[in-house]
N, C-alpha and C positions, 0 to 999 in steps of 0.2 A: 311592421317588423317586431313591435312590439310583445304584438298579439301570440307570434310566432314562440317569442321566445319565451314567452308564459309557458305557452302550451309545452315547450320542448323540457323545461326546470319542472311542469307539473308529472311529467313522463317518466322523465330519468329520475325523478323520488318517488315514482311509485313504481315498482316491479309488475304491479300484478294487473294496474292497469295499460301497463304495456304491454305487456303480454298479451291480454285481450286487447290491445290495439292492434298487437301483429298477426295477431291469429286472425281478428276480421277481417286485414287487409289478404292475407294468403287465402282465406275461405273466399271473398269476391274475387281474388285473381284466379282464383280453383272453378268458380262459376264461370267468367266470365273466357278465358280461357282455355281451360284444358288442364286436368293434371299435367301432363309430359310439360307446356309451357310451361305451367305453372312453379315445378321442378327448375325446370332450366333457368329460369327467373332468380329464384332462391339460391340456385347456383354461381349466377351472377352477383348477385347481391353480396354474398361471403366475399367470393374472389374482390371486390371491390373493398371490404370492409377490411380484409388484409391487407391488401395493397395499400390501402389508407393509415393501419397501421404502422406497418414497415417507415412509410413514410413519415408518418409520427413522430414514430423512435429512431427513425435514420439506422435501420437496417438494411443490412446488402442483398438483395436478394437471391443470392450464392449462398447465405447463409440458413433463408428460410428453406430452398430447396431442398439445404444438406437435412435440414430436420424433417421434414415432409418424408423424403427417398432411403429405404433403408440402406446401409452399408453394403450388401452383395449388389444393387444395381448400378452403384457408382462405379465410375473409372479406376 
């Protein structure tokens, strides 16, 4: 567990090697995959990292909608 959380403190202080950690990982899900997976992956991944957010910061999710959706599609 240790180990992990080296690696996690050495990541989040470096930008640039995270970066090219994330890029390697979407470049092998791009190989091994499919672009359109690969997309959809990516996709998921944000929608989770909001969601994680929200929950974070104990946002309502009525809230994040309303800033997503602009004013003429709402009710």
């Amino acid at each position: 567990m240790d180990k992990w959380l080296k690696l996690f403190e050495t990541l989040s202080g470096n930008k640039k090697l995270l970066g090219t950690v994330i890029g390697v990982l979407f470049g092998l899900f791009f190989l091994i995959f499919g672009l359109l997976k690969t997309i959809i992956f990516g996709f998921f991944v944000v929608g989770g990292f909001y969601v994680g957010k929200m929950i974070d910061e104990r946002e309502d999710w009525r809230d994040v909608i309303d800033k997503i959706v602009p004013d003429k599609y709402r009710d």
